[in-house]
Structures are given as C-alpha cells and as structure tokens.
C-alpha positions in Angstrom: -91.4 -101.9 135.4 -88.2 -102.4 133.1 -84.8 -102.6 135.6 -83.4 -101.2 132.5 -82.5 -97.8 131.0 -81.8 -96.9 127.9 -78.7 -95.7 126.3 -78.2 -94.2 122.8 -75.4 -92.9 120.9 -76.6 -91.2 117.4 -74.4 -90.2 114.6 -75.3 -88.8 111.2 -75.1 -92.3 109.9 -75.7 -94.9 112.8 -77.6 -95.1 115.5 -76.4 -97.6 118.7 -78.2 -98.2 121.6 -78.2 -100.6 124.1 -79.6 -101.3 127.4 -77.9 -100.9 131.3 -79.2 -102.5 133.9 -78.3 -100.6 137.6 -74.4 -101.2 138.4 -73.7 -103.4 135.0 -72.4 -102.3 131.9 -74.2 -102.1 128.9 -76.4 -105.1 127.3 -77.7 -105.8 124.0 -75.7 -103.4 121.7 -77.5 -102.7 118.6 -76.6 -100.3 115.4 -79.5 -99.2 113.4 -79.0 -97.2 110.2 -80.6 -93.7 110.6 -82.2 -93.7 107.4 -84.3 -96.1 107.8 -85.9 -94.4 110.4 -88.2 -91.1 110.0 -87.3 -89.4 113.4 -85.4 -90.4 116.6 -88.4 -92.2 118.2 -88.8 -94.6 115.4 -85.1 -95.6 116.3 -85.8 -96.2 119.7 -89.2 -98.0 119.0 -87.6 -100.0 116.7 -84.6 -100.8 118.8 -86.7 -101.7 122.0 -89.2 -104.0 120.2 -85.8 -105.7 118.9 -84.7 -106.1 122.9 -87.2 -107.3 123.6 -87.6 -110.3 120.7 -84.4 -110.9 122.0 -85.0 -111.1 125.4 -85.0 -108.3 127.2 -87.9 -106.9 129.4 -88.4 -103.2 128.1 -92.3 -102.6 129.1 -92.1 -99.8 131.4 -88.5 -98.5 131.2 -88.8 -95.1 132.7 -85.0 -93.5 132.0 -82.6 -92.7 129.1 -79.8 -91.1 128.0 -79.1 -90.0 124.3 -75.7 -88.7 123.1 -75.9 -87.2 119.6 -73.7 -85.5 117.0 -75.2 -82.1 117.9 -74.7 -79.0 119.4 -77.5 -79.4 122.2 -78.8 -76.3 123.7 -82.5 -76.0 125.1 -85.3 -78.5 124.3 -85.0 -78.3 120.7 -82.6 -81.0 118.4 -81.9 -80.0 114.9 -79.1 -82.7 113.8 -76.4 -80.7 111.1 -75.6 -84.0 109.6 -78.8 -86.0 109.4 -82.5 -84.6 108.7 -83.8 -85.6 112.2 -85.8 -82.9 114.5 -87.1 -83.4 117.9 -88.1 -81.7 121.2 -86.5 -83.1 124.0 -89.8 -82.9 126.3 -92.1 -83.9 123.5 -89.8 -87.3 123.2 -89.3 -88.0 126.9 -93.6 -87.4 126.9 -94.3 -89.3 124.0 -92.1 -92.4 125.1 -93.3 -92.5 128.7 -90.0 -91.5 130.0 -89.4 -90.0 133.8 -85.7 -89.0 132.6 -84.3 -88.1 129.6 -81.1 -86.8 128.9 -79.8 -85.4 126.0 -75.8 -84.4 125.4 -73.3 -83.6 122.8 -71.9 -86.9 121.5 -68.3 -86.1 121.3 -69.2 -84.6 125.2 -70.2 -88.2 126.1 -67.1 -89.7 124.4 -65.1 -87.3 126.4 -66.4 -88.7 130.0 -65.3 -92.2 128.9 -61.9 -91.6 128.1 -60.1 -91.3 131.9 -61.8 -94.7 132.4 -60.5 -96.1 128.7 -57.4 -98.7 129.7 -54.6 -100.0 127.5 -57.6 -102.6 126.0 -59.4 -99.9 124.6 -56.6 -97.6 123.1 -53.6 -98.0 121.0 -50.5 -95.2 121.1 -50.1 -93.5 118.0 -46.1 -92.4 117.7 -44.8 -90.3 120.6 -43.4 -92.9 122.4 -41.6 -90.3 125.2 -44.6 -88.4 126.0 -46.4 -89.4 129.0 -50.1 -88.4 130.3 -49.9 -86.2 133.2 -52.5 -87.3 136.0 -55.2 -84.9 136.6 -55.0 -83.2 133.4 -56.9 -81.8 130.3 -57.9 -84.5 127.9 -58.5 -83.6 124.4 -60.6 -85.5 121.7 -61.3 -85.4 118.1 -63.1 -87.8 115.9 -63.3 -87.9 112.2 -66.7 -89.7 111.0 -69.6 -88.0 109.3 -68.6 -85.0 110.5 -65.8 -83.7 113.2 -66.2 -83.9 116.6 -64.1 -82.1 118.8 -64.7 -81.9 123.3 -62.4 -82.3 126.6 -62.8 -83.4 130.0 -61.0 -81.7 132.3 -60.4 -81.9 136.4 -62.7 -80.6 139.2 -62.5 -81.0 142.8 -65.3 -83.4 144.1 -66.1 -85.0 147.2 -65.2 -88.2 146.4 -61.9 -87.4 144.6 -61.4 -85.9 141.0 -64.3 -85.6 138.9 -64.6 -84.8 135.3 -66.2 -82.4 133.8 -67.2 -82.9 129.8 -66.7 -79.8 127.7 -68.9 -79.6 124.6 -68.5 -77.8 121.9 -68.5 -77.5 117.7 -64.7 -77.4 117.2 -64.9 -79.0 114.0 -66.8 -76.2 112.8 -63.9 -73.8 113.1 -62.0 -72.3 109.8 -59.6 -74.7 108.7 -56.0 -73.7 108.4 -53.6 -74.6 105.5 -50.1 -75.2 105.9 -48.6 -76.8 102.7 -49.3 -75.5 99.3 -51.7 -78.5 98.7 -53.6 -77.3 101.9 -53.6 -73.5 100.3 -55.0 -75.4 96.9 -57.9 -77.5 98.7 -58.9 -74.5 100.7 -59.1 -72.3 97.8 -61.2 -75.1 95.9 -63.4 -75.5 98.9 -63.8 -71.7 99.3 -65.3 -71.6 95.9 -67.7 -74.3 96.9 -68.8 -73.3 100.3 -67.8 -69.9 101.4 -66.3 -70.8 104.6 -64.4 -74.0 105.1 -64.2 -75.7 107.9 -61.8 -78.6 109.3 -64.6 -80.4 109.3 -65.0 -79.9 105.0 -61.8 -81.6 105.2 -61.7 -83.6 108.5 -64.8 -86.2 107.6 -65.9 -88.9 105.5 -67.2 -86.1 103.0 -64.2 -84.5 103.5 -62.2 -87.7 102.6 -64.4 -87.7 99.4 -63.4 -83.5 98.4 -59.7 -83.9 99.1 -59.5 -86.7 96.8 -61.7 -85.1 94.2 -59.3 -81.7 94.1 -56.2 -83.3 94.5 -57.1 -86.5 91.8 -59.8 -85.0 89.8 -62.1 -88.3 90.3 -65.2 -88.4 92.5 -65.3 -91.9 94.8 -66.9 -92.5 97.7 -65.0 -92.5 101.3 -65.0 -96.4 101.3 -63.4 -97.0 98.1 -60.7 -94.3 98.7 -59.7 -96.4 101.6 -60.0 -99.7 100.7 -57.7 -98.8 97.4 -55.4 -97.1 99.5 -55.6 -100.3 101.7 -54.9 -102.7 99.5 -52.3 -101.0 97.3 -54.2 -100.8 93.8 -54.3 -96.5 93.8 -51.5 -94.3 94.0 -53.8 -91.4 94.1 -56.3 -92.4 97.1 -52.9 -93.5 99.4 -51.8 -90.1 98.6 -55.6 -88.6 99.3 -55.5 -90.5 103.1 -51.9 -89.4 103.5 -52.7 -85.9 102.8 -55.9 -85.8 105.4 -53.7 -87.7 107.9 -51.4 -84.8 108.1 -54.2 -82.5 108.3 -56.1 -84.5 111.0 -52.2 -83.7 113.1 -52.0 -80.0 112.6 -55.6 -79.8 113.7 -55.0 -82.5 116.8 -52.2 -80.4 118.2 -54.1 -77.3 117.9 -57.0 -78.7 120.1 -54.2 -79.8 122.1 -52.8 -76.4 122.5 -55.6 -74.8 122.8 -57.2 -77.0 125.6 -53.4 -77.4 127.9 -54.6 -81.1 127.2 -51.3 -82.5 128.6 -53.0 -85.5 130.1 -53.5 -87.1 126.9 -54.9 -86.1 123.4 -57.1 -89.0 122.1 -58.5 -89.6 118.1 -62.2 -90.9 118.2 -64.7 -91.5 115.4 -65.5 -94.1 112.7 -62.8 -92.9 110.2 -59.0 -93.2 111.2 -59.7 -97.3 113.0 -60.0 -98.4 108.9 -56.9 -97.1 108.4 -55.0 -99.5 110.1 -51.5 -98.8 109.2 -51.5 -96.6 106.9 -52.1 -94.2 109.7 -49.4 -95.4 112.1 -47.2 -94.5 108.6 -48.4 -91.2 108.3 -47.3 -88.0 108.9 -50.2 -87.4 111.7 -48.0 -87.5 114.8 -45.3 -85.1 113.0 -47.8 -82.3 112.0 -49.4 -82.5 115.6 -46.2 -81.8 117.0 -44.9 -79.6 114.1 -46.4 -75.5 116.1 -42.6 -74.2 116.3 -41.9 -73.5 119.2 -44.1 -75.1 121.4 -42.5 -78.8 119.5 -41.3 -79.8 122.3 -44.2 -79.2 124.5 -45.8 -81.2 122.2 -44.0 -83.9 121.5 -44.6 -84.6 125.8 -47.9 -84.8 125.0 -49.4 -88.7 123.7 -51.6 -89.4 121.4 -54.1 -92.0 121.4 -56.8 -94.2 118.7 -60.0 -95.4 121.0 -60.1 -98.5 119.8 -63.0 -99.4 122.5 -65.8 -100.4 120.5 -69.0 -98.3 122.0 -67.2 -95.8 124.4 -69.7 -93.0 123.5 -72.3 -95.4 125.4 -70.3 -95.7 128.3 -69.6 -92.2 128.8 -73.7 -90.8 128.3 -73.8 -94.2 131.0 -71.7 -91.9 133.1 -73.7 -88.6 132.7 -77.0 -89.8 133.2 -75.3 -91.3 136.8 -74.3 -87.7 137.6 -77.5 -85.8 136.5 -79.6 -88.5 138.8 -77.3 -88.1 141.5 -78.1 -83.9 141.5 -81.7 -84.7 141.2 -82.1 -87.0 144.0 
C-alpha cells in the first residue's frame, strides 16, 4: 500500500497535484491542463500513472484531498468555471479511496496563509500597517474567476487554530466608483444582467474591461504582456483600471471580514504584473472607504508569491478531518 496521499488543487484552467508522504511536504508537483481531461478522475489517473513513471509508488494509495474553485456543498461538484461534474462518493468509490476530501479552493488557500513566511509573500504598499496576531485574515485571488475566503482564530487545545471560511465573494454585485467604473458596469449590465466583481475581477474580466474601455477584443495574455513591455497605451491603462478595482474590492473584504491580521492577494493574475501592480493605484483604492482610511491604511496587504500554497493548505485540512475521525 502507497505511504502516499494525494493532494489536488483544481482551477478552471489547471489542475496541480502532487503527492505527501506522512510528516513531509509535498512531492512531485504536476500541472495538468483541465481540458485535456474529460472529468476529474481522468486528471488524477493521468497524474498518478505520471508519479509513478517517475518514480513514485502510487498502487494502493488509499487517501486524498481535492481543493477546487467551487462552492462545495453535499456530495455533488458542479465546477462554474470549467464543465467538470462529479459525485464526491462515486469518485472516492471508483478510485479505491478510504478518504476523500473535497473543499473550496480559495478555503484551502486560506489555511496556508498564517503558515506563509516572508519567502512566500511580498508587501504591497502600506508600509506602516502591521498584522495583528490572532486575527482575521482576508484573501482574494484574481485567476479564472474570483476567489474570495478568511481564516480566522479559535481556541484549541493545542493553542490557536484556524478556522477556513468558504464562500463565493467574487460572486457579489460589483460596485463602481469612478465614472469609467459606472461605464463598464452599464456595458456589462447589458451583457449579463447582473455583474459581478468577478465580471470584472478575472482573466475574462481583464479581457471585457479592455474591450469597453478600448473597443478591441484580446486575450488576457496579450493585454499584459503589451502592458508589460510598453508597446500599448490602451492595455497599461486596461491593467491600471482593474488594479484599482481589485483595491476597492480588497478593502471591502477587508472591512467586511475585521481582517486586521493581514489581507492577502492570491490567484494566477496579479504575480504577471510585476510592477506594474506595485505602481498602481491598488493600495490607494483599498484604503480609499472614507472614514474608516485610517483603519485601513493599519491594515497590510500582501501578493502570495508561494508557488503551490493551495496544496499546502487542503495538506492542512485533510490533517484536521483525520484527526476528528480517528
């Protein structure tokens, strides 16, 4: 029987997994695209008859843990961004599996983030604020879609635990504040009816701001890569422009949670931007709520920068839900 156990973390784009052996981090990191796989357990079939070509002993590998860019509630998994469906205890059955868990991605990014150190975050502006200890933590990642979760304090036997809050954030209405904000909602509400931050906040969201604002369709890449590199006025003002959005809707997470112990930027998105997003105006709009600025402007802000944190956090929960079942 396999010493390992098998950790995934599934976007609407990429798939990563990797193996953890008990007490050692994780082990043969992997990134499959998800369409070039039918369903989830092509993935992970493909995945662990990779392992083990490489290596790895896999036959007989009774637990996992998935994290996935879902809302996850009862046995059924239908991903918004991708066109995979599953059953939870069809999967664990049909894989041979004693445990599986299944969580909210953003959830599992959550749990890693008290453990992240300087190695696996940069500061984004704020340079006063400080975290306080024992606190709220806020996330939000821009990728395929927004994600949006917390971890906050509890009380545990063996000192502070954390507790992962899922949820679908990026699914609330977005909020304009500029002009230019009032003209992309309007635009968007034509298209879709209700807008989300996540219309805005995402690689497809990248893609609509620069199509209203410029009047040229181009994919997310190519935006950035001419904003980059200098050669379009129009994309650098298309990143600029969901930069600032990205800190209005940061700082309301951040109110909204009491996340004074840190607010932290995830996702595939915002790491390409290099400096173009330590020059933007993110860190003013997520301090810019009136009133509560300088509350605010106490609070830090933070780019994971670790590469597969996701994977060490669903690590972390799959710990925890064996330790209540044993």
């Amino acid at each position: 029987m396999s010493a390992y156990r098998l950790l995934a973390d599934i976007g609407g784009t990429n798939a990563r997994f990797a193996l953890q052996a008990p007490g050692a981090g994780c082990a043969d990191i992997d990134v499959l695209a998800c369409r070039d796989h039918d369903h989830i357990g092509a993935a992970m079939d493909a995945y662990l008859a990779g392992a083990a070509a490489r290596g790895h002993a896999t036959d007989g590998l009774r637990h996992a843990a998935i994290a996935i860019a879902n809302p996850v509630e009862g046995d059924v998994v239908s991903m918004t961004n991708h066109h995979w469906r599953f059953s939870i205890a069809a999967l664990r059955a049909a894989r041979g599996l004693d445990t599986l868990l299944v969580v909210n991605d953003f959830a599992a990014l959550a749990m890693a983030l008290p453990h992240l150190d300087e190695a696996g975050r940069e500061r984004i502006g704020g340079a006063d604020g400080a975290a306080q200890a024992g606190r709220p933590i806020g996330l939000i990642g821009p990728g395929t879609g927004l994600g949006v979760s917390a971890v906050v304090p509890a009380p545990g036997p063996g000192g502070t635990q954390w507790i992962a809050l899922p949820g679908e954030g990026g699914h609330a209405s977005f909020a304009p504040v500029t002009r230019q904000e009032t003209a992309l909602l309007e635009a968007l509400r034509e298209e879709h009816g209700h807008v989300s931050a996540e219309r805005l906040l995402s690689g497809p969201g990248l893609e609509a701001i620069h199509r209203v604002l410029a009047g040229e369709r181009l994919a997310a890449a190519a935006i950035t890569a001419r904003a980059l590199d200098g050669t379009s006025a129009a994309c650098r003002a298309t990143v600029d422009v969901f930069c600032a959005m990205l800190g209005g809707v940061a700082g309301n997470v951040a109110l909204t949670l009491g996340a004074t112990g840190g607010m932290y930027i995830g996702g595939g998105i915002v790491p390409r931007l290099g400096p173009l997003f330590h020059a933007s105006a993110f860190r003013a709009r997520f301090e810019g709520k009136g009133r509560l600025q300088p509350w605010l402007a106490r609070v830090p802000t933070w780019l994971v920068t670790e590469p597969y944190p996701a994977l060490c956090g669903v690590a972390a929960m799959l710990d925890a839900a064996s330790r209540q079942s044993s």
